[in-house]
VMD Tcl script that draws the C-alpha trace (Angstrom):
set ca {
  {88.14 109.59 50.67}
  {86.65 111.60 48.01}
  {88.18 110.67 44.47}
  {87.54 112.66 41.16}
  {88.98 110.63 38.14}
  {89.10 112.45 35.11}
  {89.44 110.91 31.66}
  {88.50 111.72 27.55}
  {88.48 107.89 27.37}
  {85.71 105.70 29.32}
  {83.23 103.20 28.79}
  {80.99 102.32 26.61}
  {84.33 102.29 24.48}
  {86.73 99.45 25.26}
  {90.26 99.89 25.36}
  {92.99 99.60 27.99}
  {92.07 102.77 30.28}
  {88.60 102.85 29.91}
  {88.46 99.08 31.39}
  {91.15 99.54 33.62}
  {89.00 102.90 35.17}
  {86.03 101.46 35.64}
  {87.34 98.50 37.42}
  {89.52 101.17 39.77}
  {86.45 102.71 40.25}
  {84.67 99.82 41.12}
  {86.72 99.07 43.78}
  {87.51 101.90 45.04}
  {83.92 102.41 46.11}
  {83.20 98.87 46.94}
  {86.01 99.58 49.58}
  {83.72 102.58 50.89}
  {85.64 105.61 48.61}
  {83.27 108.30 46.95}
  {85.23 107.71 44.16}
  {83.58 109.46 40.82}
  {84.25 109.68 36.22}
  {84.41 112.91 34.83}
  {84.80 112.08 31.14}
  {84.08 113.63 27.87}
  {82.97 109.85 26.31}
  {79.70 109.98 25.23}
  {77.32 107.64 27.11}
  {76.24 104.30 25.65}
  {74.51 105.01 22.62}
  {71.80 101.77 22.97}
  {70.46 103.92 26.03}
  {72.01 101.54 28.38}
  {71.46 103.90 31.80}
  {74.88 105.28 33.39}
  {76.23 104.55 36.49}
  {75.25 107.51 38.87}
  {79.02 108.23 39.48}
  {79.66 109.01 36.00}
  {79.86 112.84 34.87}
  {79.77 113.43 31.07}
  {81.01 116.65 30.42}
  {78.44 118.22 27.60}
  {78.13 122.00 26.31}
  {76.15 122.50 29.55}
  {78.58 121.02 31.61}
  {81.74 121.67 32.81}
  {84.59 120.50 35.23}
  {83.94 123.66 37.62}
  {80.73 122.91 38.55}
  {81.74 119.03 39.62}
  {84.48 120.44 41.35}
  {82.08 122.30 43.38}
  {79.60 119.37 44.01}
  {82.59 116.83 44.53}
  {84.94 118.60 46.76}
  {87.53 116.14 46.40}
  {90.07 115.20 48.37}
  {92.30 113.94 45.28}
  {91.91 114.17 41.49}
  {93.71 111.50 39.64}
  {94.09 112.41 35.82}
  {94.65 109.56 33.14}
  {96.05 110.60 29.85}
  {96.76 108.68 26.27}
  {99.13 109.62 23.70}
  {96.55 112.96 23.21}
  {93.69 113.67 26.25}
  {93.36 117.41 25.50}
  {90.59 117.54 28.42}
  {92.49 115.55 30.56}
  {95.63 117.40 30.29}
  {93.45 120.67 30.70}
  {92.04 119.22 34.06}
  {95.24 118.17 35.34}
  {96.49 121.89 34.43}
  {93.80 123.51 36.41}
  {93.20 121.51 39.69}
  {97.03 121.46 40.61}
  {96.75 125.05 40.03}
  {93.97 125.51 42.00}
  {96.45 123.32 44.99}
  {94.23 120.33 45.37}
  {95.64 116.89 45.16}
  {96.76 115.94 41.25}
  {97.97 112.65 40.35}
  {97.90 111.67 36.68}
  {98.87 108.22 35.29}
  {99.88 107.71 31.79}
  {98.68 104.60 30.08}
  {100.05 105.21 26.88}
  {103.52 104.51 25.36}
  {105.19 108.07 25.15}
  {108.22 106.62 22.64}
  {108.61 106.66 18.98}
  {107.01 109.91 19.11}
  {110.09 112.34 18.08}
  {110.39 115.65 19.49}
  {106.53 116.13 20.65}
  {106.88 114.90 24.54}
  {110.02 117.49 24.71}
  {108.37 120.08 22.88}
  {104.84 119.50 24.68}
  {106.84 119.22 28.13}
  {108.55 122.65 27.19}
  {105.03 124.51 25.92}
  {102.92 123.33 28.51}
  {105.68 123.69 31.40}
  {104.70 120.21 32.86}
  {107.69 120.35 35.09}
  {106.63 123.34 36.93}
  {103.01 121.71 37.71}
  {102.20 120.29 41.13}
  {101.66 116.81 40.21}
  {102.66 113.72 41.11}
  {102.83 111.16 38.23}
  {102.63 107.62 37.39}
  {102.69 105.35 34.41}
  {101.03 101.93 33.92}
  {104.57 99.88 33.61}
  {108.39 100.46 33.83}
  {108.50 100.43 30.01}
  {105.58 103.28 29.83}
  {107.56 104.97 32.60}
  {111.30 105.67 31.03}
  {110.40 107.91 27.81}
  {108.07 109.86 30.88}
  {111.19 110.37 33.28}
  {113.49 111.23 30.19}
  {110.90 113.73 29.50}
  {110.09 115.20 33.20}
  {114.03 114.89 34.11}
  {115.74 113.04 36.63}
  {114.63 115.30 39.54}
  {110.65 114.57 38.80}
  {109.78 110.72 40.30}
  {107.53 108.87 38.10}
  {105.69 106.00 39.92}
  {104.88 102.56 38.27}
  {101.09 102.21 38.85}
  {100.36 98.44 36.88}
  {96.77 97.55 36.10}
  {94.90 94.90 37.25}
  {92.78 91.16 37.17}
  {90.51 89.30 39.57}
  {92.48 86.06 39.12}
  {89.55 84.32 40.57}
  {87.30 85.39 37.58}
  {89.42 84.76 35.24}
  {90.25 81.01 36.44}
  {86.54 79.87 36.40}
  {85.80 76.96 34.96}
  {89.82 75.43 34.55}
  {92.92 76.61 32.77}
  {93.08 75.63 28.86}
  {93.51 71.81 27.50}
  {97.12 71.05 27.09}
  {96.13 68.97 24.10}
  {94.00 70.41 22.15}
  {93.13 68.38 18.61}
  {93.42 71.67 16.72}
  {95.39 74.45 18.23}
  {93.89 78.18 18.63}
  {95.72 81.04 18.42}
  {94.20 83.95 19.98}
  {94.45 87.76 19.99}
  {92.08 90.00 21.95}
  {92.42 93.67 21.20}
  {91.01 96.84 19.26}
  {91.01 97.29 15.35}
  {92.90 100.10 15.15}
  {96.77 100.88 13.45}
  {98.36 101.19 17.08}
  {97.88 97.99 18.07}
  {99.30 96.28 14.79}
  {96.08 94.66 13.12}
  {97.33 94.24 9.72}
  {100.78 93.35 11.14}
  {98.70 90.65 13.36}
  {97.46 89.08 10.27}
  {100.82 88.87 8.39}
  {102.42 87.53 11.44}
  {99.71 84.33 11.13}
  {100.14 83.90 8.08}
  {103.85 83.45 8.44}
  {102.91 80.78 11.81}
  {101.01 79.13 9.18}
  {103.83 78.53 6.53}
  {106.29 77.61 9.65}
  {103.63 74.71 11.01}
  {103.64 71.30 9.22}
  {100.63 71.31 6.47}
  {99.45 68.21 8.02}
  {99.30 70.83 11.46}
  {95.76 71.97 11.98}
  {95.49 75.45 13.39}
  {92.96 77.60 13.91}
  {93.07 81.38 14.88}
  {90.35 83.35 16.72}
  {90.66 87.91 16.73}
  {88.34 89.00 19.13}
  {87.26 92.92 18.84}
  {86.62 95.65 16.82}
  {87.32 98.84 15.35}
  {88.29 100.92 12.21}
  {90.53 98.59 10.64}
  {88.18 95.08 11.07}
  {87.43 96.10 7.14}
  {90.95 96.06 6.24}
  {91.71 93.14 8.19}
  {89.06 90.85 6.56}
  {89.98 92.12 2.99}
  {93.65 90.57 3.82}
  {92.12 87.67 5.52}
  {90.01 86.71 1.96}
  {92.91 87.93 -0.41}
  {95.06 85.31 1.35}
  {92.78 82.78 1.32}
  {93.12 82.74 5.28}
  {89.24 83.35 6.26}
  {88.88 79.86 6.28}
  {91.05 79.17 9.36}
  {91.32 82.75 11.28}
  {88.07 84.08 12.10}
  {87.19 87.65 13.28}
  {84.77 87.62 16.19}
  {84.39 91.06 16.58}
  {83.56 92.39 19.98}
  {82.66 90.38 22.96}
  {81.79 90.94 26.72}
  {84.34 89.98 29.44}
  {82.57 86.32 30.19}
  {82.89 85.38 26.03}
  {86.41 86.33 26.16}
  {86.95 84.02 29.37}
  {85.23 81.35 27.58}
  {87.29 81.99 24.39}
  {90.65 82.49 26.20}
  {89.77 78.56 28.01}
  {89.20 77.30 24.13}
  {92.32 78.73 22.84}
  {96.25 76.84 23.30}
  {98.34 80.41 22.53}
  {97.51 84.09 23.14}
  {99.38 86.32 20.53}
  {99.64 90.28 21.34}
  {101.36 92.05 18.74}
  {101.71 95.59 19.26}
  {104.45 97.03 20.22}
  {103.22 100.83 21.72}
  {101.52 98.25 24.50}
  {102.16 100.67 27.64}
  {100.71 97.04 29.67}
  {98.35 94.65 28.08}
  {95.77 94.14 30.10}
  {94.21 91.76 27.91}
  {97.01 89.39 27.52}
  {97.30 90.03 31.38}
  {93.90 88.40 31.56}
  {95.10 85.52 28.70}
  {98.28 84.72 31.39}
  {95.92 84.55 34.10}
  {93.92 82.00 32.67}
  {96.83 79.83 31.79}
  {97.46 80.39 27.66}
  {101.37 80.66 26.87}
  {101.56 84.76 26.11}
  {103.66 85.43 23.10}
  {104.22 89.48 22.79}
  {107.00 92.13 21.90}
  {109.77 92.40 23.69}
  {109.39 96.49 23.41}
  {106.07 96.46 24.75}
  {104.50 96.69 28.51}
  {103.82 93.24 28.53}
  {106.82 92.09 30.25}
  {105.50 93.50 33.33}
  {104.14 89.88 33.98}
  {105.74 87.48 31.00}
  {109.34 86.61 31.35}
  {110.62 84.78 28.21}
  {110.36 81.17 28.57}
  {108.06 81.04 31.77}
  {104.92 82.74 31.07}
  {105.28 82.83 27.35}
  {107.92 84.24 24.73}
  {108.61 87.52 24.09}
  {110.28 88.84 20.67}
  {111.93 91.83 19.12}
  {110.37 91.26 15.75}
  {107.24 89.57 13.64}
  {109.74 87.43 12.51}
  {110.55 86.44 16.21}
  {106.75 86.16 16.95}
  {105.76 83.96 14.46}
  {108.75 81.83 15.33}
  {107.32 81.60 18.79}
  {103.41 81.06 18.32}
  {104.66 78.10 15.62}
  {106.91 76.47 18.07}
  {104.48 77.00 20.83}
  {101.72 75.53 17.99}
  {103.52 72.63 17.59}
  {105.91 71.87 20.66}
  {103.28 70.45 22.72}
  {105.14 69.98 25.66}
  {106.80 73.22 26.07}
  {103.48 74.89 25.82}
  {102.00 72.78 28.41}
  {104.64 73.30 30.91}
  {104.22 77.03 30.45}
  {100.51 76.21 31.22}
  {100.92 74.82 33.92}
  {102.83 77.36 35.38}
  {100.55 80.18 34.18}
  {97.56 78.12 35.96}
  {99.60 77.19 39.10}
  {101.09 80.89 39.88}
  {98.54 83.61 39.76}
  {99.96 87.08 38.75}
  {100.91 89.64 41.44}
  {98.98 92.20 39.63}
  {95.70 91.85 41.69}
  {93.74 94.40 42.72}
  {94.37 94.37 46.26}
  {97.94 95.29 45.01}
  {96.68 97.88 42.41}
  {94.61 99.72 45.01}
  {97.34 100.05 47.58}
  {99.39 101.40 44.87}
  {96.89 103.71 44.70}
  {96.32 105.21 47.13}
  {100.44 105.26 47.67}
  {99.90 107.36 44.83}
  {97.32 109.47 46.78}
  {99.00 110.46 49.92}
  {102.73 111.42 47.66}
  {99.90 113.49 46.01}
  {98.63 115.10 48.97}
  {101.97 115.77 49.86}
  {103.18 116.88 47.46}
  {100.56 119.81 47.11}
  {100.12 123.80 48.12}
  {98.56 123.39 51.33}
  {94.45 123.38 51.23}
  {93.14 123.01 54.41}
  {89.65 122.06 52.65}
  {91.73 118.84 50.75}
  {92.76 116.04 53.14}
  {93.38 112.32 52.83}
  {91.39 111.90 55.86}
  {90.03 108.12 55.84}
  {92.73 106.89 53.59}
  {94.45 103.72 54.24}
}
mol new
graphics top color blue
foreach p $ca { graphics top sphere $p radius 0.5 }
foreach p [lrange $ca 0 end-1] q [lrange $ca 1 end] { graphics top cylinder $p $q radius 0.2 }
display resetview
């Protein structure tokens, strides 16, 4: 099958969809797909070569031209909160009648009137697409939007559980606690909140408690973080690692007792997907994607507030027992969102795509499976 993905967000940058699309990627062609990137991301900037499947769209460049060359049988589409070129691409192959599926990996709520309004502009409903968001929670403000006529498909992201269960689950008794959050710097996923909520853990936990917290990534608001970090005098037990590759977070992840994810605009969570696949309790809003794969009080505690997640993370800090039965569990019962589930999704997701589009007798799912 020939598959043209088509993103504004992809690696070198690190974030949710540009992981979770390389990965797809990855595996798509592994399982003998031409699957292809057509992305305006720049390439890496330390001159790190590209893979050859990658198409950065430039000023001499243009989504035409790898139409031509890639003759696809489907184009999938993955949008954010704003992927102008995306959106644009989406717009003009289903026009053009070839396969469109586009997945939303963003949270469209607590944005007001501009999914409506956009929806209304843009005519989305009248497009020949067939659409998909990363969780049920990412899905409902999509089907509000679309109508109840329009399915919207749940299409989760993925882990190799394998990978991320190399070398052992965490130690249920560790002699000073680590709290860990893995995610960018940025005002969406709650960085300053993040810090506030620690500092609260650390007034709930006994003084005589040791505890130790570890931020791995990066991004615009590391600056701001650190600045609270020293003003609180709390750079002396939460340190900010900044940005590591996927084999230092697996190592950190093993050191840690407690993964924290505090935003609440996550549309999944991939990272504290991987933290609950290598055994660490997952404490995370209850508004958020997360509970795709954490039910409260089996693979960690979920909460509608900071206040509710720093009461967690301080009972899971200090009830040693409860946080080792939970993992336990985490270590004995891998998650169901593998990728030999994601990819069948998938291509689900492909054939409702093929059928649902004008006929083109040069666009067929032949191979698919």
């Amino acid at each position: 099958m020939r598959i043209l993905h088509v993103s504004d967000c992809y690696w070198p940058r690190l974030g949710g969809i540009e992981m979770h699309l390389r990965d797809l990627v990855v595996h798509q062609r592994a399982a003998g797909h031409d699957a292809r990137v057509v992305t305006t991301s720049p390439p890496p900037p330390d001159g790190t070569p590209d893979d050859p499947w990658v198409h950065r769209v430039g000023a001499r460049t243009g989504l035409a031209g790898i139409l031509d060359e890639a003759h696809p049988d489907v184009v999938h589409v993955h949008v954010s909160m704003f992927s102008p070129f995306a959106t644009a691409a989406a717009w003009r192959t289903s026009s053009l009648g070839l396969p469109t599926a586009v997945t939303v990996h963003s949270m469209w709520s607590r944005l007001g009137p501009l999914p409506a309004t956009a929806c209304s502009l843009l005519r989305l409903r009248s497009w020949s697409i067939t659409w998909s968001a990363v969780s049920e929670r990412a899905a409902e403000p999509l089907r509000v939007m679309l109508g109840p006529d329009i399915p919207v498909r749940v299409l989760p992201n993925a882990v190799e559980p394998a990978r991320w269960r190399e070398g052992g689950g965490p130690d249920l008794a560790p002699d000073v606690p680590t709290v860990i959050s893995v995610m960018r710097l940025t005002h969406t996923k709650r960085t300053l909140p993040l810090a506030r909520i620690l500092r609260d853990v650390r007034r709930r936990v006994p003084g005589d408690q040791p505890l130790r917290a570890l931020v791995v990534g990066d991004g615009p608001q590391r600056p701001a973080l650190e600045r609270y970090l020293r003003r609180h005098r709390m750079d002396a037990w939460v340190e900010v690692a900044g940005r590591m590759d996927r084999s230092a977070v697996r190592r950190a992840l093993s050191g840690a007792a407690v993964y924290l994810a505090p935003a609440e605009l996550e549309s999944f969570g991939i990272a504290a997907l991987e933290a609950r696949t290598v055994g660490l309790p997952v404490v995370a809003s209850s508004h958020s994607g997360v509970g795709e794969f954490v039910t409260h009080g089996t693979e960690g505690l979920l909460g509608a507030s900071d206040d509710a997640l720093a009461t967690h993370v301080a009972r899971l800090v200090t009830d040693g027992p409860l946080r080792a039965a939970i993992t336990r569990h985490n270590v004995a019962v891998p998650p169901r969102h593998d990728w030999a589930e994601a990819c069948r999704r998938t291509e689900d997701l492909y054939l409702a795509a093929a059928a649902a589009a004008p006929a083109h007798p040069a666009f067929t799912l032949a191979g698919a499976s």
